[in-house]
N, C-alpha and C positions, 0 to 999 in steps of 0.2 A: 167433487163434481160441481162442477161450473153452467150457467146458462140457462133462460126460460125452459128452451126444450130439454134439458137436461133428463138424462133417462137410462137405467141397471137393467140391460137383458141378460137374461140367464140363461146359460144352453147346457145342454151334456156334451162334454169333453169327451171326442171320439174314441180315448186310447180307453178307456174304462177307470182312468183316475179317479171321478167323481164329477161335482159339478164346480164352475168358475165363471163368476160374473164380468161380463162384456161389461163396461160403464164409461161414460162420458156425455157428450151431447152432440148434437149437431141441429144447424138451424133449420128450422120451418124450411120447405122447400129440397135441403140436402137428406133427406130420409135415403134415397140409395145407394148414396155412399155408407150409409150406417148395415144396409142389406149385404153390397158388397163386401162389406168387412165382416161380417157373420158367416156370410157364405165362405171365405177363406176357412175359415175354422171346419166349416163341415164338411165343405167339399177341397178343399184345397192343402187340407194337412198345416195346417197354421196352427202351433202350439202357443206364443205368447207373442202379440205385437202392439204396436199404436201405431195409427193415422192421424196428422191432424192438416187442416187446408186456413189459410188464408186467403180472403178473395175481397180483393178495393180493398185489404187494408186492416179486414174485421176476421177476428177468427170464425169462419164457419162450422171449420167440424174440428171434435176432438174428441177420441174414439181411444180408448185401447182394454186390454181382456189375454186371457188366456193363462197360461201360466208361466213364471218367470225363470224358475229353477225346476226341469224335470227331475233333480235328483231326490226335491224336499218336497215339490209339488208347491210350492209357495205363490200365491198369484201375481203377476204384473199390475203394480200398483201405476197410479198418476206419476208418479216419480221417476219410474223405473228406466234408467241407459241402458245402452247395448254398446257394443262396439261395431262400427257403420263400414269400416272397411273402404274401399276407394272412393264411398262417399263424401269423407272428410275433403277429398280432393275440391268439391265445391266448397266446402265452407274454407281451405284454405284461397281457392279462388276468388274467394268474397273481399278476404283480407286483404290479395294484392290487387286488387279491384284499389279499393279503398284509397290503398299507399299509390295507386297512378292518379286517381283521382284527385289526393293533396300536392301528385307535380313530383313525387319522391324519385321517379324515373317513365320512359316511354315504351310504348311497348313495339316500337318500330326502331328503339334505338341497339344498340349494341352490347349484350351482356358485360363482356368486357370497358365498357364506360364506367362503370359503377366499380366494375372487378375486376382491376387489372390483370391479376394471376391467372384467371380463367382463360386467357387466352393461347394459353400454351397448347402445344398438340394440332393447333391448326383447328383453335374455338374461336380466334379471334373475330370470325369474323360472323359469330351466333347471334342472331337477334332478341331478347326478350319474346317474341312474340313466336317464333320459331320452338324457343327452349320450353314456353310454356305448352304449345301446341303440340308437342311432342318430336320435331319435328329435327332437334338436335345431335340426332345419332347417340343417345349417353343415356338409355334404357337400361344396363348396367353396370356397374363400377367393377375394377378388376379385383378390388381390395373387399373381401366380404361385409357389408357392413353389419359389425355384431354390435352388442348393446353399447361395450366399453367404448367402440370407435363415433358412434351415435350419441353418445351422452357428453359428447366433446367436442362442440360446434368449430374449434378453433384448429383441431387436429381434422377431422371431418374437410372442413374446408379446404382445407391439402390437397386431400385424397380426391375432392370433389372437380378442384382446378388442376389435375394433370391427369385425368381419366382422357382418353383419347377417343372421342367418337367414331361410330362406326359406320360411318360414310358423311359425304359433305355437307352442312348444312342445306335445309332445307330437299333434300333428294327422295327422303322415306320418312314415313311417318310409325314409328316401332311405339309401342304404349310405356313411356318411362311410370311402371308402375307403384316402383316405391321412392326411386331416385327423384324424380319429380319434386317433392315435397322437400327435399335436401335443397335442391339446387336454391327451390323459390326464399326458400328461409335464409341460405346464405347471402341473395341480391337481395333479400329484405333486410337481414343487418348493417348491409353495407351502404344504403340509403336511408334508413329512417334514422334522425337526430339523435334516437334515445337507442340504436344499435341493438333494439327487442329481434328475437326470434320471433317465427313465424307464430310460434303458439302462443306465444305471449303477445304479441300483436294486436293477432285475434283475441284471447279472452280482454285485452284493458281496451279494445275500440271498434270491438262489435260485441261479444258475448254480455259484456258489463253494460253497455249501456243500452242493449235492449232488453236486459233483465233473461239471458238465457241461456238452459242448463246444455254444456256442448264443451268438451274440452278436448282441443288440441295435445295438452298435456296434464293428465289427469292425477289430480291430486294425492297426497297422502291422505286428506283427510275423508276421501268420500266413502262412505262405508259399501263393504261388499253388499249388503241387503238394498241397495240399488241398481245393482248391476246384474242385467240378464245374460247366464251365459250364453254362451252360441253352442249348439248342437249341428253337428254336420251330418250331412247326406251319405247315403251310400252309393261306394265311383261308380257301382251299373247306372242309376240312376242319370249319372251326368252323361253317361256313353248314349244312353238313349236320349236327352234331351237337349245338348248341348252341336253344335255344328261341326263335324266331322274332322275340319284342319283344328279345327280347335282344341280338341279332344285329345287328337294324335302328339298335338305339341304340348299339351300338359301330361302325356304321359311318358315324354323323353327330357329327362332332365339335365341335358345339353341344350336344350331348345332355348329359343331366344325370350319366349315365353315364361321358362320355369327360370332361368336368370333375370327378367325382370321383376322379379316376383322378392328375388332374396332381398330377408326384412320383413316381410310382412310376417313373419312371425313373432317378432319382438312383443305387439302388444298384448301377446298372451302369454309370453315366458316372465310367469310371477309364481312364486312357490307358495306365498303367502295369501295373495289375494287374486279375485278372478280376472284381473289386467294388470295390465304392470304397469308403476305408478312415477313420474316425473321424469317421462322418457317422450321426447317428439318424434313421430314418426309420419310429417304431416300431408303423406300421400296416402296414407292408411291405418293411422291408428288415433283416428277421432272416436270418442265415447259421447253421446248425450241421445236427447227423446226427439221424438218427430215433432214436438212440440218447438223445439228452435228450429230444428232444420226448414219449418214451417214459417217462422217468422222472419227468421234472416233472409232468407229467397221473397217471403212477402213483401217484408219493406226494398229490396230492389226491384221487385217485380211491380210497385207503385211508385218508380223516382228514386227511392233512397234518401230523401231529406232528412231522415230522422238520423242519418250518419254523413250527412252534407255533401251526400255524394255526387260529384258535377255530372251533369248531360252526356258532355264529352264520352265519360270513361261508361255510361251506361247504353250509349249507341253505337260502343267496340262491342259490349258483351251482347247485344242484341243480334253483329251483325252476322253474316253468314262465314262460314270456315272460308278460310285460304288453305287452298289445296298443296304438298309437297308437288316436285316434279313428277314421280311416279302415281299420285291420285294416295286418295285416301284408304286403300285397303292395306292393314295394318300387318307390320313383320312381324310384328310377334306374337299378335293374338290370332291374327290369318283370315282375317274377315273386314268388309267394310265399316271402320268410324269414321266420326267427325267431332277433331277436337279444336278447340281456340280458345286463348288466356284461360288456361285451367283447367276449365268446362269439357265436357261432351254436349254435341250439339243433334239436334235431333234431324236422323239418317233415316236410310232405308231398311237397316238392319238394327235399327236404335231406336223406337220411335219412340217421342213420349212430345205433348205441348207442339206449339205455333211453332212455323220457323225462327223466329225470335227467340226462343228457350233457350237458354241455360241450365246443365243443374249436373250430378255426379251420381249415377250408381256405384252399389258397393257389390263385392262379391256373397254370393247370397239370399241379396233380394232387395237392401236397404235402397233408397234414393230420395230422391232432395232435388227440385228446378225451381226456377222462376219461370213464369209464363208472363211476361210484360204485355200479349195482345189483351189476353184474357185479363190481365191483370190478378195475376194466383200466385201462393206459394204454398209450396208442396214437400211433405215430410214423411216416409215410411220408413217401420223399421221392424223387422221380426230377429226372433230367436232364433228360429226354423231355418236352417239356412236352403234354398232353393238350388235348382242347379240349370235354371233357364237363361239366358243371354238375356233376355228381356220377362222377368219374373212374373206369370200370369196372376201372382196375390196383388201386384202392382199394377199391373194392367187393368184387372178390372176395379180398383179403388179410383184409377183415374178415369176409364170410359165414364165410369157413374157420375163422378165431378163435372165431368163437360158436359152429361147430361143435365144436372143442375142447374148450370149458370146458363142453358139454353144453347149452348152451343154445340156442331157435330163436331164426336172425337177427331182432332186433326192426326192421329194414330190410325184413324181409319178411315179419309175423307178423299 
Protein backbone atom coordinates (compact mmCIF):
# COMPACT_ATOMS: atom_id res chain seq x y z
CA UNK A 1 0.00 0.00 0.00
CA UNK A 2 1.35 3.17 -1.39
CA UNK A 3 0.38 6.95 -0.63
CA UNK A 4 -0.53 9.65 2.39
CA UNK A 5 -4.05 8.72 1.92
CA UNK A 6 -3.46 5.39 1.71
CA UNK A 7 -6.33 3.22 3.44
CA UNK A 8 -7.71 -1.10 3.86
CA UNK A 9 -11.60 -1.07 3.80
CA UNK A 10 -13.17 -4.16 4.70
CA UNK A 11 -16.55 -5.15 3.39
CA UNK A 12 -18.59 -8.54 3.39
CA UNK A 13 -18.16 -10.37 0.31
CA UNK A 14 -21.81 -10.76 -0.95
CA UNK A 15 -21.64 -14.48 -2.14
CA UNK A 16 -21.10 -15.47 1.80
CA UNK A 17 -17.29 -16.50 1.35
CA UNK A 18 -16.25 -14.42 4.04
CA UNK A 19 -14.59 -11.33 4.40
CA UNK A 20 -11.85 -9.56 1.85
CA UNK A 21 -10.03 -6.40 2.08
CA UNK A 22 -10.58 -3.36 -0.49
CA UNK A 23 -6.88 -1.67 -0.13
CA UNK A 24 -4.89 0.86 -1.87
CA UNK A 25 -5.29 4.65 -1.82
CA UNK A 26 -6.38 7.40 -3.49
CA UNK A 27 -5.79 11.08 -3.35
CA UNK A 28 -7.39 13.76 -1.13
CA UNK A 29 -10.10 14.94 -3.28
CA UNK A 30 -10.73 11.37 -5.34
CA UNK A 31 -12.58 9.76 -2.34
CA UNK A 32 -15.61 8.71 -4.88
CA UNK A 33 -13.93 7.01 -7.12
CA UNK A 34 -12.71 4.91 -3.99
CA UNK A 35 -17.07 4.74 -3.11
CA UNK A 36 -17.56 3.85 -6.60
CA UNK A 37 -15.31 0.98 -6.55
CA UNK A 38 -16.95 -0.43 -3.40
CA UNK A 39 -20.09 0.01 -4.63
CA UNK A 40 -19.17 -2.51 -7.62
CA UNK A 41 -18.67 -5.00 -5.03
CA UNK A 42 -22.00 -4.51 -3.36
CA UNK A 43 -24.18 -3.62 -5.67
CA UNK A 44 -22.68 -4.41 -8.97
CA UNK A 45 -21.54 -8.17 -8.48
CA UNK A 46 -17.78 -7.32 -8.71
CA UNK A 47 -15.86 -10.45 -7.30
CA UNK A 48 -12.13 -9.27 -7.71
CA UNK A 49 -10.82 -6.18 -9.59
CA UNK A 50 -8.45 -2.93 -9.62
CA UNK A 51 -8.69 0.72 -10.71
CA UNK A 52 -6.14 2.84 -10.91
CA UNK A 53 -6.27 6.73 -12.62
CA UNK A 54 -3.46 9.06 -13.58
CA UNK A 55 -4.25 12.65 -13.82
CA UNK A 56 -1.16 15.59 -15.08
CA UNK A 57 0.94 12.72 -14.72
CA UNK A 58 0.70 11.80 -10.75
CA UNK A 59 -1.04 8.52 -9.78
CA UNK A 60 -4.24 9.54 -8.10
CA UNK A 61 -6.02 6.47 -7.44
CA UNK A 62 -4.96 2.98 -6.82
CA UNK A 63 -7.69 0.72 -5.72
CA UNK A 64 -8.08 -3.03 -5.89
CA UNK A 65 -9.91 -5.80 -3.50
CA UNK A 66 -11.99 -8.60 -4.00
CA UNK A 67 -11.07 -11.91 -4.66
CA UNK A 68 -8.74 -13.43 -7.10
CA UNK A 69 -9.39 -17.12 -7.56
CA UNK A 70 -13.15 -17.98 -6.66
CA UNK A 71 -11.97 -21.58 -6.72
CA UNK A 72 -9.30 -21.16 -3.51
CA UNK A 73 -11.03 -17.90 -2.31
CA UNK A 74 -7.37 -16.29 -2.36
CA UNK A 75 -7.61 -12.40 -2.52
CA UNK A 76 -6.47 -9.94 -5.30
CA UNK A 77 -3.30 -8.88 -4.24
CA UNK A 78 -1.25 -5.36 -5.54
CA UNK A 79 0.27 -7.67 -7.98
CA UNK A 80 -2.32 -9.49 -9.30
CA UNK A 81 -2.93 -9.63 -13.70
CA UNK A 82 -5.90 -10.71 -15.34
CA UNK A 83 -6.25 -11.27 -18.93
CA UNK A 84 -7.79 -7.84 -20.60
CA UNK A 85 -9.00 -9.16 -23.80
CA UNK A 86 -9.56 -6.55 -26.58
CA UNK A 87 -8.20 -4.23 -24.29
CA UNK A 88 -4.62 -5.22 -25.27
CA UNK A 89 -5.66 -3.69 -28.58
CA UNK A 90 -4.80 -0.22 -26.97
CA UNK A 91 -1.67 -1.11 -25.35
CA UNK A 92 -0.74 -2.57 -28.75
CA UNK A 93 -1.96 0.73 -30.33
CA UNK A 94 0.44 2.45 -27.88
CA UNK A 95 3.35 0.38 -29.54
CA UNK A 96 2.55 1.45 -33.06
CA UNK A 97 1.77 4.83 -31.88
CA UNK A 98 5.43 4.78 -30.97
CA UNK A 99 7.01 2.97 -34.06
CA UNK A 100 5.05 6.17 -36.42
CA UNK A 101 6.35 8.39 -34.17
CA UNK A 102 10.20 7.29 -34.64
CA UNK A 103 9.25 7.63 -38.79
CA UNK A 104 9.32 3.61 -38.91
CA UNK A 105 6.12 4.05 -41.37
CA UNK A 106 2.91 6.56 -42.08
CA UNK A 107 -0.26 5.90 -41.42
CA UNK A 108 -1.69 7.47 -44.78
CA UNK A 109 0.87 5.42 -46.44
CA UNK A 110 0.25 2.09 -48.09
CA UNK A 111 0.53 -1.27 -46.10
CA UNK A 112 2.03 -2.77 -49.06
CA UNK A 113 5.09 -0.13 -48.97
CA UNK A 114 6.64 -1.75 -46.02
CA UNK A 115 5.04 -5.38 -47.21
CA UNK A 116 5.17 -6.10 -50.47
CA UNK A 117 3.32 -9.66 -50.41
CA UNK A 118 0.36 -8.10 -48.87
CA UNK A 119 -0.62 -6.96 -51.73
CA UNK A 120 -1.97 -9.67 -53.26
CA UNK A 121 -5.85 -10.26 -53.62
CA UNK A 122 -6.42 -6.79 -54.36
CA UNK A 123 -4.73 -5.32 -50.79
CA UNK A 124 -2.59 -3.33 -52.61
CA UNK A 125 -4.02 -0.65 -52.38
CA UNK A 126 -4.85 -0.89 -48.17
CA UNK A 127 -3.68 2.11 -46.30
CA UNK A 128 -2.02 1.64 -42.59
CA UNK A 129 -4.55 3.84 -41.42
CA UNK A 130 -7.50 1.88 -43.02
CA UNK A 131 -5.99 -1.64 -41.91
CA UNK A 132 -5.73 -0.22 -38.43
CA UNK A 133 -9.19 1.41 -38.29
CA UNK A 134 -10.67 -1.70 -39.13
CA UNK A 135 -11.62 -0.59 -42.15
CA UNK A 136 -9.62 -3.38 -44.57
CA UNK A 137 -12.16 -5.98 -45.09
CA UNK A 138 -9.64 -8.91 -43.28
CA UNK A 139 -11.79 -9.27 -39.93
CA UNK A 140 -11.00 -13.01 -40.69
CA UNK A 141 -8.59 -15.33 -42.11
CA UNK A 142 -9.76 -18.28 -44.09
CA UNK A 143 -6.96 -20.54 -42.49
CA UNK A 144 -8.01 -21.05 -38.61
CA UNK A 145 -5.46 -19.47 -36.83
CA UNK A 146 -4.47 -22.22 -34.06
CA UNK A 147 -1.71 -21.96 -31.67
CA UNK A 148 0.98 -23.88 -34.14
CA UNK A 149 0.09 -21.27 -37.04
CA UNK A 150 0.38 -18.13 -34.36
CA UNK A 151 3.54 -19.24 -32.80
CA UNK A 152 5.15 -18.85 -36.25
CA UNK A 153 5.38 -15.35 -37.30
CA UNK A 154 7.07 -16.26 -40.64
CA UNK A 155 4.40 -18.98 -41.63
CA UNK A 156 1.59 -16.56 -40.18
CA UNK A 157 2.80 -14.01 -42.47
CA UNK A 158 1.74 -16.19 -45.56
CA UNK A 159 -1.43 -16.79 -44.51
CA UNK A 160 -1.85 -13.07 -43.35
CA UNK A 161 -0.55 -11.66 -47.04
CA UNK A 162 -2.98 -13.80 -49.29
CA UNK A 163 -6.15 -13.74 -47.12
CA UNK A 164 -8.61 -11.81 -49.55
CA UNK A 165 -10.75 -9.09 -48.03
CA UNK A 166 -14.05 -8.84 -48.06
CA UNK A 167 -14.98 -5.83 -49.90
CA UNK A 168 -12.93 -2.79 -51.05
CA UNK A 169 -10.83 -1.09 -48.91
CA UNK A 170 -12.02 1.47 -47.06
CA UNK A 171 -16.22 0.53 -47.99
CA UNK A 172 -17.14 -1.11 -44.39
CA UNK A 173 -15.82 -1.00 -41.17
CA UNK A 174 -16.18 -4.99 -39.77
CA UNK A 175 -14.21 -5.10 -36.12
CA UNK A 176 -10.90 -7.25 -37.12
CA UNK A 177 -11.02 -8.64 -33.66
CA UNK A 178 -8.22 -10.95 -33.36
CA UNK A 179 -6.76 -10.53 -36.80
CA UNK A 180 -6.00 -7.03 -35.98
CA UNK A 181 -3.16 -7.68 -33.81
CA UNK A 182 -1.41 -10.18 -36.58
CA UNK A 183 -1.61 -7.85 -39.17
CA UNK A 184 0.00 -4.81 -36.90
CA UNK A 185 2.91 -7.14 -35.73
CA UNK A 186 3.68 -8.36 -39.07
CA UNK A 187 4.06 -4.34 -40.57
CA UNK A 188 5.85 -3.86 -37.19
CA UNK A 189 8.63 -6.41 -38.11
CA UNK A 190 8.92 -5.34 -41.34
CA UNK A 191 9.75 -1.73 -40.39
CA UNK A 192 11.56 -1.55 -37.07
CA UNK A 193 15.53 -2.19 -37.49
CA UNK A 194 15.64 -4.91 -34.86
CA UNK A 195 12.53 -6.90 -36.85
CA UNK A 196 10.70 -7.31 -32.96
CA UNK A 197 7.19 -8.49 -32.94
CA UNK A 198 4.58 -6.55 -31.66
CA UNK A 199 5.05 -7.93 -28.09
CA UNK A 200 8.30 -7.55 -27.92
CA UNK A 201 8.23 -4.15 -29.07
CA UNK A 202 5.96 -3.26 -26.54
CA UNK A 203 7.57 -4.83 -23.55
CA UNK A 204 11.63 -3.54 -24.48
CA UNK A 205 10.08 0.39 -25.55
CA UNK A 206 7.21 0.93 -23.38
CA UNK A 207 6.44 -1.70 -20.68
CA UNK A 208 10.46 -1.72 -19.64
CA UNK A 209 10.95 1.68 -19.62
CA UNK A 210 8.04 2.81 -17.58
CA UNK A 211 8.72 0.23 -15.13
CA UNK A 212 5.11 -1.73 -16.03
CA UNK A 213 3.58 -5.13 -15.35
CA UNK A 214 1.62 -5.71 -18.88
CA UNK A 215 2.49 -8.45 -21.29
CA UNK A 216 1.81 -8.73 -24.78
CA UNK A 217 3.45 -12.17 -24.45
CA UNK A 218 3.46 -13.47 -21.23
CA UNK A 219 6.17 -15.17 -19.83
CA UNK A 220 7.27 -18.59 -18.67
CA UNK A 221 8.35 -17.30 -15.56
CA UNK A 222 5.25 -15.50 -14.01
CA UNK A 223 3.69 -17.53 -11.51
CA UNK A 224 0.07 -18.67 -11.57
CA UNK A 225 -0.38 -16.96 -7.94
CA UNK A 226 -0.51 -13.77 -10.03
CA UNK A 227 -2.99 -14.21 -12.26
CA UNK A 228 -6.84 -13.75 -11.84
CA UNK A 229 -8.80 -16.21 -13.51
CA UNK A 230 -11.68 -14.95 -15.53
CA UNK A 231 -15.11 -16.19 -14.51
CA UNK A 232 -17.89 -15.97 -17.17
CA UNK A 233 -21.43 -14.84 -17.17
CA UNK A 234 -24.29 -16.68 -17.87
CA UNK A 235 -25.72 -16.29 -21.88
CA UNK A 236 -29.42 -15.10 -20.33
CA UNK A 237 -27.52 -12.55 -18.87
CA UNK A 238 -25.91 -11.27 -22.06
CA UNK A 239 -29.54 -11.82 -23.93
CA UNK A 240 -30.97 -9.32 -21.53
CA UNK A 241 -28.17 -6.79 -21.42
CA UNK A 242 -26.43 -6.85 -24.42
CA UNK A 243 -28.10 -4.99 -28.05
CA UNK A 244 -30.29 -7.40 -29.89
CA UNK A 245 -28.14 -7.66 -33.51
CA UNK A 246 -25.55 -8.24 -31.39
CA UNK A 247 -26.76 -11.01 -29.44
CA UNK A 248 -28.33 -12.75 -32.51
CA UNK A 249 -24.95 -12.68 -34.27
CA UNK A 250 -22.98 -14.24 -31.47
CA UNK A 251 -25.34 -16.81 -31.28
CA UNK A 252 -24.87 -18.08 -35.13
CA UNK A 253 -21.69 -19.13 -35.51
CA UNK A 254 -21.44 -18.32 -39.40
CA UNK A 255 -21.77 -14.89 -38.35
CA UNK A 256 -19.19 -12.39 -39.40
CA UNK A 257 -18.94 -11.73 -35.59
CA UNK A 258 -18.24 -15.26 -34.37
CA UNK A 259 -15.39 -15.46 -37.23
CA UNK A 260 -13.90 -12.59 -36.00
CA UNK A 261 -13.48 -13.73 -32.91
CA UNK A 262 -11.46 -17.16 -33.86
CA UNK A 263 -8.21 -17.06 -31.64
CA UNK A 264 -9.44 -15.47 -29.08
CA UNK A 265 -9.27 -18.37 -27.31
CA UNK A 266 -5.69 -19.17 -27.51
CA UNK A 267 -4.89 -17.34 -24.42
CA UNK A 268 -6.50 -19.46 -22.23
CA UNK A 269 -5.68 -22.97 -23.79
CA UNK A 270 -2.88 -23.72 -21.18
CA UNK A 271 -3.11 -27.25 -19.41
CA UNK A 272 -0.66 -26.17 -17.06
CA UNK A 273 -1.04 -22.90 -16.07
CA UNK A 274 -4.17 -20.23 -15.98
CA UNK A 275 -2.85 -18.49 -19.60
CA UNK A 276 -0.78 -19.78 -21.89
CA UNK A 277 2.54 -18.62 -21.87
CA UNK A 278 4.89 -17.30 -24.97
CA UNK A 279 2.22 -17.07 -27.40
CA UNK A 280 1.26 -13.31 -29.13
CA UNK A 281 -2.07 -12.83 -29.69
CA UNK A 282 -1.87 -8.94 -29.72
CA UNK A 283 -5.58 -8.10 -30.56
CA UNK A 284 -6.54 -10.06 -27.42
CA UNK A 285 -4.41 -11.83 -25.22
CA UNK A 286 -2.55 -8.97 -23.16
CA UNK A 287 -2.29 -10.09 -19.34
CA UNK A 288 -1.22 -7.16 -16.68
CA UNK A 289 -3.01 -4.69 -13.73
CA UNK A 290 -4.82 -1.51 -14.30
CA UNK A 291 -1.92 -0.21 -12.68
CA UNK A 292 -0.04 0.04 -16.28
CA UNK A 293 -2.76 0.25 -18.42
CA UNK A 294 -3.13 3.46 -16.10
CA UNK A 295 0.34 4.75 -16.74
CA UNK A 296 1.02 3.93 -20.42
CA UNK A 297 -2.40 5.99 -21.42
CA UNK A 298 -1.12 8.53 -18.59
CA UNK A 299 2.03 9.35 -19.97
CA UNK A 300 0.28 9.76 -23.62
CA UNK A 301 -2.49 11.40 -22.34
CA UNK A 302 0.39 14.13 -20.86
CA UNK A 303 2.65 14.36 -24.26
CA UNK A 304 4.34 11.16 -24.12
CA UNK A 305 8.01 12.61 -23.55
CA UNK A 306 8.87 10.10 -21.34
CA UNK A 307 8.93 7.67 -24.61
CA UNK A 308 9.79 10.72 -27.05
CA UNK A 309 6.86 10.69 -28.49
CA UNK A 310 6.46 13.46 -31.36
CA UNK A 311 3.43 15.93 -31.39
CA UNK A 312 2.85 14.87 -34.80
CA UNK A 313 1.87 11.07 -34.15
CA UNK A 314 -0.08 12.27 -30.77
CA UNK A 315 -2.56 14.80 -32.59
CA UNK A 316 -3.35 11.53 -35.27
CA UNK A 317 -4.45 9.82 -31.98
CA UNK A 318 -6.26 12.62 -30.65
CA UNK A 319 -8.00 13.36 -33.88
CA UNK A 320 -11.54 12.29 -34.74
CA UNK A 321 -12.43 8.83 -36.73
CA UNK A 322 -12.46 8.85 -40.53
CA UNK A 323 -15.55 7.35 -41.39
CA UNK A 324 -15.72 4.05 -44.19
CA UNK A 325 -18.01 4.86 -47.12
CA UNK A 326 -20.78 3.16 -45.59
CA UNK A 327 -20.47 5.07 -41.94
CA UNK A 328 -19.33 3.73 -38.93
CA UNK A 329 -21.86 0.98 -37.90
CA UNK A 330 -19.99 -2.16 -37.75
CA UNK A 331 -20.58 -5.59 -39.85
CA UNK A 332 -19.74 -7.63 -37.49
CA UNK A 333 -20.65 -6.49 -34.19
CA UNK A 334 -24.04 -4.63 -35.79
CA UNK A 335 -23.91 -1.54 -33.90
CA UNK A 336 -22.34 2.00 -34.11
CA UNK A 337 -18.17 2.21 -33.35
CA UNK A 338 -15.63 4.46 -33.88
CA UNK A 339 -12.28 3.24 -34.62
CA UNK A 340 -8.74 4.99 -35.64
CA UNK A 341 -4.91 3.67 -35.48
CA UNK A 342 -5.96 0.95 -33.16
CA UNK A 343 -8.12 2.67 -30.75
CA UNK A 344 -11.90 3.00 -30.26
CA UNK A 345 -12.92 6.36 -30.13
CA UNK A 346 -15.58 7.68 -28.06
CA UNK A 347 -19.28 7.25 -29.93
CA UNK A 348 -22.55 7.44 -29.19
CA UNK A 349 -22.84 3.92 -28.47
CA UNK A 350 -19.32 3.89 -26.77
CA UNK A 351 -18.98 6.57 -24.56
CA UNK A 352 -16.08 6.99 -22.22
CA UNK A 353 -13.67 10.54 -22.11
CA UNK A 354 -13.39 13.89 -24.37
CA UNK A 355 -13.68 13.69 -27.86
CA UNK A 356 -9.91 13.52 -27.96
CA UNK A 357 -9.89 9.86 -26.24
CA UNK A 358 -8.28 7.05 -27.07
CA UNK A 359 -8.16 3.76 -25.30
CA UNK A 360 -9.59 -0.16 -25.77
CA UNK A 361 -12.17 -2.24 -24.05
CA UNK A 362 -11.93 -5.67 -23.55
CA UNK A 363 -14.72 -8.18 -23.55
CA UNK A 364 -15.99 -8.22 -20.05
CA UNK A 365 -15.58 -5.25 -18.61
CA UNK A 366 -11.60 -4.41 -18.71
CA UNK A 367 -10.70 -0.89 -20.40
CA UNK A 368 -7.77 1.46 -20.70
CA UNK A 369 -8.05 5.43 -22.47
CA UNK A 370 -6.18 8.32 -22.42
CA UNK A 371 -8.16 11.48 -21.95
CA UNK A 372 -5.53 14.12 -23.46
CA UNK A 373 -8.22 17.24 -22.55
CA UNK A 374 -8.45 16.13 -19.05
CA UNK A 375 -5.20 15.11 -19.06
CA UNK A 376 -5.97 11.30 -17.50
CA UNK A 377 -5.17 7.83 -17.77
CA UNK A 378 -7.24 5.31 -17.19
CA UNK A 379 -7.04 1.38 -16.21
CA UNK A 380 -9.78 -1.24 -15.11
CA UNK A 381 -9.81 -4.49 -14.91
CA UNK A 382 -12.15 -7.41 -13.09
CA UNK A 383 -12.28 -11.03 -12.86
CA UNK A 384 -16.15 -10.85 -13.13
CA UNK A 385 -16.62 -10.80 -16.51
CA UNK A 386 -19.71 -8.33 -17.55
CA UNK A 387 -21.91 -8.66 -20.38
CA UNK A 388 -22.72 -5.00 -20.99
CA UNK A 389 -21.36 -3.02 -24.28
CA UNK A 390 -20.43 -0.46 -22.04
CA UNK A 391 -19.75 -2.10 -18.43
CA UNK A 392 -21.86 -0.05 -15.71
CA UNK A 393 -18.64 -1.30 -13.06
CA UNK A 394 -16.69 1.01 -15.64
CA UNK A 395 -18.91 3.64 -15.90
CA UNK A 396 -19.44 4.51 -12.79
CA UNK A 397 -15.48 4.43 -11.80
CA UNK A 398 -15.29 6.92 -14.48
CA UNK A 399 -18.54 9.33 -13.88
CA UNK A 400 -16.85 9.69 -10.21
CA UNK A 401 -13.25 10.52 -11.78
CA UNK A 402 -14.69 13.49 -13.78
CA UNK A 403 -16.36 14.32 -10.90
CA UNK A 404 -12.98 14.60 -9.17
CA UNK A 405 -10.98 16.52 -11.38
CA UNK A 406 -14.13 19.04 -11.54
CA UNK A 407 -15.27 18.32 -14.63
CA UNK A 408 -19.12 17.15 -16.13
CA UNK A 409 -18.83 13.48 -17.32
CA UNK A 410 -18.52 14.12 -21.14
CA UNK A 411 -20.33 10.44 -21.08
CA UNK A 412 -23.08 12.28 -20.12
CA UNK A 413 -22.83 16.17 -21.07
Amino acid sequence: MTGSAAETVRRREGTGTGSHAVAGFVKPGFEAVREAFLENFERRGELGAACCIYHRGEKVVDLWGGIRSRATGEPWEEDTMALVYSTTKGMAGLAMALAHSRGLFGYDERVSTYWPEFAQQGKGGITVRQLLSHQAGLFALDERPVRSLVADPDRLAIVLARQKPAWPPGARQAYHGITLGFYESELLRRVDPGHRTLGRFFQEEIAAPLGIDFFIRLPEEIPDSRLAPLHRPRMAAMLLTMPLPLTLAAMNPRSRFRRCLLGSELPEENAKHVYARNLEVPAGGGVGTARALARAYGVFATGGRELGLREETLRQLMAPAVPPVHGFRDACVKVEMQFSLGFMKPGPKTPFGHPSSFGAPGTGGSFGFADPHARVGYGYIPNQMGTHLDDPRAAALRRAMYHAIGETDPDHA
